[in-house]
C-alpha positions in Angstrom: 103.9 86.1 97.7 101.0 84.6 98.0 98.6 83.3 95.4 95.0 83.5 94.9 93.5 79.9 94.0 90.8 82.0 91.9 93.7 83.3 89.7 95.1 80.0 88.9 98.6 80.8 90.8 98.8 84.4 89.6 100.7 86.5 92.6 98.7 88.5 94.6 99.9 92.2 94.5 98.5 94.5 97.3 98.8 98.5 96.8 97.5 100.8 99.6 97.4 104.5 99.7 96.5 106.3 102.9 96.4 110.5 102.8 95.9 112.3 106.2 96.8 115.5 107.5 100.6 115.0 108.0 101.5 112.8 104.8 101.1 109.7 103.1 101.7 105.9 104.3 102.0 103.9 101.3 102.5 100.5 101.1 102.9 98.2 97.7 104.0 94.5 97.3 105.1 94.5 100.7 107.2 97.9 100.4 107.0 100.8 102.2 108.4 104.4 101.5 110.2 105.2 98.5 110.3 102.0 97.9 106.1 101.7 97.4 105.9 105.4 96.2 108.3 103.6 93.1 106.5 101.2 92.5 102.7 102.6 92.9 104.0 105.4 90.4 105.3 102.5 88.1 101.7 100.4 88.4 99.3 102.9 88.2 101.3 106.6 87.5 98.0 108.6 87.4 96.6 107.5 91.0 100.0 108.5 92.1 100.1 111.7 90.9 96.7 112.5 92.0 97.7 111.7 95.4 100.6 113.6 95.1 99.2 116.6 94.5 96.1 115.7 96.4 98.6 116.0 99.3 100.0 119.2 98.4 96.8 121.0 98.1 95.8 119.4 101.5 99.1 120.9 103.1 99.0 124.2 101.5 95.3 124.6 102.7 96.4 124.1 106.4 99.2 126.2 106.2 97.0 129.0 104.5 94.3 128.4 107.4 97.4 128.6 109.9 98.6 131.8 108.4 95.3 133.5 108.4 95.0 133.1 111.8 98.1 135.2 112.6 
């Protein structure tokens, strides 16, 4: 990893959370996958369960707007 001279050789951790339509792309300390979703839920556990269910809710609404329509 790299280090930020402004935290006097501290690592620099990078977590990123993206929710669309078909999923989640998660990426953390240079993981991606199950491997990020372990350890974003491990580093911040509330964040990941909001976007957990965040998801969910966003799937079931499409899936309820699909079955409407039939």
């Amino acid at each position: 990893m790299e280090s930020d001279p402004r935290c006097n050789g501290a690592p620099v951790q990078y977590t990123s959370l993206h929710i669309r339509v078909f999923g989640m792309r998660l990426w953390a300390d240079g993981h991606t996958g199950w491997s990020a979703w372990k350890a974003i839920r491990k580093q911040h556990p509330k964040i990941a369960w909001l976007a957990a269910g965040y998801t969910v809710m966003l799937a079931s609404i499409i899936v309820l707007g699909v079955l409407a329509q039939i």
